[in-house]
C-alpha positions as CSV (number, residue, x, y, z in Angstrom):
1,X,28.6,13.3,-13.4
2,X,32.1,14.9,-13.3
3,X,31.9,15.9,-9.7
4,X,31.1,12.5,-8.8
5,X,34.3,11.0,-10.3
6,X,36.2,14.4,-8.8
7,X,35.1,13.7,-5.3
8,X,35.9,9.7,-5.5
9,X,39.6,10.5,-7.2
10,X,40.1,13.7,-4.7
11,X,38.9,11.3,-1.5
12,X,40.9,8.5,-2.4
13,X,43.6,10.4,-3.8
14,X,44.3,12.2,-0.9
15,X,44.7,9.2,1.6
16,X,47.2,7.4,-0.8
17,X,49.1,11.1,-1.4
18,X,49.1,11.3,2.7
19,X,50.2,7.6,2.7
20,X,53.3,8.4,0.8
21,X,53.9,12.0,2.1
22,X,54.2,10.1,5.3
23,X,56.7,8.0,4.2
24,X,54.6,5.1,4.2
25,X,54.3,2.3,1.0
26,X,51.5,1.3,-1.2
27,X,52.1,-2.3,-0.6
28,X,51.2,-1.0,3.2
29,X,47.5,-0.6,2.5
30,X,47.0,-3.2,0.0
31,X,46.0,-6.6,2.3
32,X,43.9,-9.1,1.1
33,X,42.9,-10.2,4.3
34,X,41.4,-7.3,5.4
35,X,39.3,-6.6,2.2
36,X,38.0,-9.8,2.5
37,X,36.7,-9.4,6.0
38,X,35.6,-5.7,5.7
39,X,34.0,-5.9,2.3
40,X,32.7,-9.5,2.6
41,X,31.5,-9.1,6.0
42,X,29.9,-5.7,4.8
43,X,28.1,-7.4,1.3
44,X,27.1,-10.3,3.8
45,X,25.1,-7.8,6.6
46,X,23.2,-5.5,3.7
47,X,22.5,-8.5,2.0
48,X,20.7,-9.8,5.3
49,X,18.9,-6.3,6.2
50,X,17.5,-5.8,2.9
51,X,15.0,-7.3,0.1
52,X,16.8,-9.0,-3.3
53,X,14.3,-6.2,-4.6
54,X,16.0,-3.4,-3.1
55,X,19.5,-4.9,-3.2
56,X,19.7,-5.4,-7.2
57,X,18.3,-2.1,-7.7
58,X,20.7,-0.3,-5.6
59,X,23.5,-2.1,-7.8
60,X,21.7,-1.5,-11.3
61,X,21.3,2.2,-9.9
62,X,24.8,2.5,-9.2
63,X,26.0,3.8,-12.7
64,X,23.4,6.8,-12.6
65,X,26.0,8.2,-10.0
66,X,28.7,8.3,-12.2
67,X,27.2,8.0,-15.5
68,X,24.1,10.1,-15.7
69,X,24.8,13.6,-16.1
70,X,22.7,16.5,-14.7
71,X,19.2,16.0,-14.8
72,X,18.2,19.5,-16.6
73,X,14.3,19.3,-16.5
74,X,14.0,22.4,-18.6
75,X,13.3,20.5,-21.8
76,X,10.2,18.0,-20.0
77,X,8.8,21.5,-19.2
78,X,8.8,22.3,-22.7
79,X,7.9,19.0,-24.6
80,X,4.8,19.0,-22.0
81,X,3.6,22.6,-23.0
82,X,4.0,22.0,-26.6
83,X,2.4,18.9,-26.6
84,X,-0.7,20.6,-24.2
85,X,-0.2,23.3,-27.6
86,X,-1.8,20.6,-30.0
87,X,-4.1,19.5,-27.7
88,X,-5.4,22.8,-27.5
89,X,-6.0,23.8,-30.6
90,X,-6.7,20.2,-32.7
91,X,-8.0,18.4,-29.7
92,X,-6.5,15.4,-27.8
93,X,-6.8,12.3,-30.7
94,X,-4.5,14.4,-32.2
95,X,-2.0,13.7,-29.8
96,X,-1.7,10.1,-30.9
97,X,1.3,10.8,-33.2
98,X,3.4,11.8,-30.4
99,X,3.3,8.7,-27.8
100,X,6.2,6.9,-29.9
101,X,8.2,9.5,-29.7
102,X,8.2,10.4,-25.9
103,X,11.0,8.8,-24.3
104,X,9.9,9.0,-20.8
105,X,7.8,5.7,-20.2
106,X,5.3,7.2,-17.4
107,X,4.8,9.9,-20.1
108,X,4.2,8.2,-22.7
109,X,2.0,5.5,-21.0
110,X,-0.6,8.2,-19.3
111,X,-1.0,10.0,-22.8
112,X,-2.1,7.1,-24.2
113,X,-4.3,6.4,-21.3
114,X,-5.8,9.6,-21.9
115,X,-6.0,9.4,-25.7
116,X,-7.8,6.4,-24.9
117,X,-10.6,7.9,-23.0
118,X,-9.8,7.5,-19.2
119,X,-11.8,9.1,-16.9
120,X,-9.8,12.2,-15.5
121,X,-10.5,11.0,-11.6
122,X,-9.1,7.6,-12.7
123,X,-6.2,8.9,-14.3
124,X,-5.5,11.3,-11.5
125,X,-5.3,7.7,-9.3
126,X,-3.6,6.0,-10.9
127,X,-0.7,8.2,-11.3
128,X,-0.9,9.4,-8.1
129,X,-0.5,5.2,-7.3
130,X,2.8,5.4,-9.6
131,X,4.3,8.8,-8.5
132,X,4.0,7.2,-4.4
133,X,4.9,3.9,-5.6
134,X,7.9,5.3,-7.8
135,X,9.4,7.0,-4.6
136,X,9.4,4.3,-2.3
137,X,11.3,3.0,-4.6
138,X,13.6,5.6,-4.5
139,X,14.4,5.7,-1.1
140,X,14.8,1.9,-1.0
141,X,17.8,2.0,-3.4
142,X,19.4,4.7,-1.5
143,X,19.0,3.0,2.5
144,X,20.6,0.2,1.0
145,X,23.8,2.2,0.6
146,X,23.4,4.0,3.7
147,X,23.3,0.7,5.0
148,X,26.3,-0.7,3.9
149,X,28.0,2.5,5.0
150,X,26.7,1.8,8.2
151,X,27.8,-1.5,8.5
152,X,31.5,-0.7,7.0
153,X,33.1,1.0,10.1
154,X,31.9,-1.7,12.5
155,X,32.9,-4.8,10.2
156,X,36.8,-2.9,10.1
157,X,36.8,-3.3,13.7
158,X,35.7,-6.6,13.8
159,X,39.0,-6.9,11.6
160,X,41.0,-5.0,13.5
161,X,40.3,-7.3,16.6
162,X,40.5,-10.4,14.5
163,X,44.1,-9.3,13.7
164,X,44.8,-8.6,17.1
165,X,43.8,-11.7,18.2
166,X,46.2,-13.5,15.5
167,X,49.0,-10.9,16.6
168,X,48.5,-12.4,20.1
169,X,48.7,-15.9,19.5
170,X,51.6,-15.7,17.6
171,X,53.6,-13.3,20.5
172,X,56.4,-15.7,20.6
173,X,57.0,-15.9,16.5
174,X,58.3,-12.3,15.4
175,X,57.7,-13.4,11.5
176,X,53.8,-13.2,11.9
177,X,53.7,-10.1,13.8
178,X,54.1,-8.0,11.3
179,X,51.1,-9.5,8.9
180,X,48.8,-9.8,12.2
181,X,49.1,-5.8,12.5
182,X,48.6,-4.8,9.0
183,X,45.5,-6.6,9.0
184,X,44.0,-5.4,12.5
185,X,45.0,-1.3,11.6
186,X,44.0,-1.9,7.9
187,X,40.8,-3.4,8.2
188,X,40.0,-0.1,10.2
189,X,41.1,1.8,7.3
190,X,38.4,-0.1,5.0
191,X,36.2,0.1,7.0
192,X,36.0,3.8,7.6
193,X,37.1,4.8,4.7
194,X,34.6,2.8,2.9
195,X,31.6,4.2,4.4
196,X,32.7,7.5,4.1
197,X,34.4,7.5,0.9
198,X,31.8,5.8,-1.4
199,X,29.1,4.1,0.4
200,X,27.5,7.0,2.1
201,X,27.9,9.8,-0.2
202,X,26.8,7.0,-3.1
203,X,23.5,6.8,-0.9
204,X,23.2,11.0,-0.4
205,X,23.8,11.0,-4.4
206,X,21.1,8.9,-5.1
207,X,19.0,10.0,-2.9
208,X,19.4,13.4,-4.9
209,X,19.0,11.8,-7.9
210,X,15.6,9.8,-6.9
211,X,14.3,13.6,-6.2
212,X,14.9,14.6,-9.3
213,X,13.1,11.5,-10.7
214,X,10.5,12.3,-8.3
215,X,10.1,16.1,-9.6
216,X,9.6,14.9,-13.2
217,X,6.8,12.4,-12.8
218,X,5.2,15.5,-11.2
219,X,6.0,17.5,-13.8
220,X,4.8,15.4,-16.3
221,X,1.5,14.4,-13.8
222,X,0.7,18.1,-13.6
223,X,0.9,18.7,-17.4
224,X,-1.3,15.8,-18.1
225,X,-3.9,16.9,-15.9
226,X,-4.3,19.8,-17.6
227,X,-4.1,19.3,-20.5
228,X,-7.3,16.2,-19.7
229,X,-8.9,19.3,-17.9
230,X,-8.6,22.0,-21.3
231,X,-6.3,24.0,-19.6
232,X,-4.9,26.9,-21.4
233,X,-0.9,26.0,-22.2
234,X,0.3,29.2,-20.5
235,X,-1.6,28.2,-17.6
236,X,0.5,25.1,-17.2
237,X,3.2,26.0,-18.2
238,X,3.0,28.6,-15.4
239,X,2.3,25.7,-13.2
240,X,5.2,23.6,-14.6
241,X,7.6,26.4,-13.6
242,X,5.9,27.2,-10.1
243,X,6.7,23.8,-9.2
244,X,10.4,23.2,-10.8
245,X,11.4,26.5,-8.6
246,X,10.0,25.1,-5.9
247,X,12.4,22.2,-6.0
248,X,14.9,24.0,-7.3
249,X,15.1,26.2,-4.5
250,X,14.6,23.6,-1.6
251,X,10.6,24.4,-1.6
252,X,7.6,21.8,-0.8
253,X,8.2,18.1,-1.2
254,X,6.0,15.9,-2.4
255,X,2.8,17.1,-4.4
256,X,1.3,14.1,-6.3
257,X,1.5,11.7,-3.4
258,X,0.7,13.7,-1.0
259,X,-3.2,14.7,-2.3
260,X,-3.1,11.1,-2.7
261,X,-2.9,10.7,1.1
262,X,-4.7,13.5,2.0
């Protein structure tokens, strides 16, 4: 996504350019020390607060920030009401010769399911199961970076004091002075700037991008249920459409799930 790398290159960019505006050097904000006690201390506490499940997910979901480009869910919307088109008019065995070719997994899967013969109260369940199980999910990956961006700005003070201390104990030798106070005001710098240069907006991105995920498995559960129940294709397609403006325009959340529960 462009605007993710715009906003990581403006936010970054803009502290270094104020940096040397000031008058200040490069070499100023660049101290080992520092990183290794904001950023290890940080890894460290999220690693603690949350599962090896959530944790690896959160870092093999990383690149979908930067990498995945919009998520335009015009074309599912499509692909479901042509495929509900055969159905209609040759019957549902003669959807068989489209389950290779659907990319989308929980797509793919459930039309077999139903090829198969699956009872349309099961097959309601069982997506249902998915779509809830699917979002947890979700929201796991994203606390985990809302997490670490909560524990950045405290572990940079924890630095910062840790420096102090070593600028204290060292009052009477003027050569370790200097290091002692780059380390205590930079480790702020990490900190802070950490959790609200990449960690926290990384978490609201994803966050986005789970609901997007989230709004295609419904998609795809609503076009599956009716195509199971003979609906007409312009029916669901009208349905399809109804519920991408829906999300599109900040409408009803949940849908799937949610019947589950009630």
């Amino acid at each position: 996504m462009i605007n993710s790398w715009m906003g990581i290159i403006l936010g970054i960019g803009g502290i270094i350019l104020g940096q040397l505006l000031e008058g200040g050097e490069m070499k100023q904000l660049l101290q080992p020390t520092a990183a290794l006690i904001v950023f290890g201390g940080t890894l460290g506490a999220t690693m603690l607060s949350t599962s090896m499940g959530d944790f690896s997910m959160a870092i093999r979901y990383l690149p979908k920030v930067f990498l995945g480009g919009n998520h335009d869910l015009t074309p599912m919307v499509k692909e479901i009401v042509s495929i509900a088109t055969v159905a209609r008019r040759e019957g549902i065995l003669a959807l068989e010769r489209f389950v290779n070719e659907i990319k989308n997994p929980f797509f793919s899967n459930n039309l077999r399911h139903i090829i198969d013969g699956y009872d349309a109260t099961v097959m309601e369940h069982m997506m249902e199961e998915r779509i809830a199980k699917e979002e947890e999910q979700r929201a796991g990956i994203a606390k985990v970076w809302e997490t670490a961006g909560g524990f950045s700005p405290t572990i940079g003070i924890i630095g910062a004091v840790l420096g102090l201390i070593h600028v204290m104990a060292n009052l009477s030798d003027s050569s370790k002075l200097g290091s002692g106070i780059a380390v205590a005001f930079v480790a702020t710098v990490y900190g802070v700037g950490a959790a609200n240069l990449f960690l926290l907006p990384v978490g609201n991105k994803l966050k986005k991008i789970g609901k997007e995920e989230m709004v295609e498995m419904e998609l795809i559960y609503t076009g599956l249920v009716g195509m199971q129940n003979g609906l007409n294709p312009r029916v669901i397609e009208d349905r399809l459409m109804n519920l991408l403006g829906q999300y599109s325009t900040g409408g009803p959340e949940g849908g799937a799930a949610e019947k589950k529960a009630a």
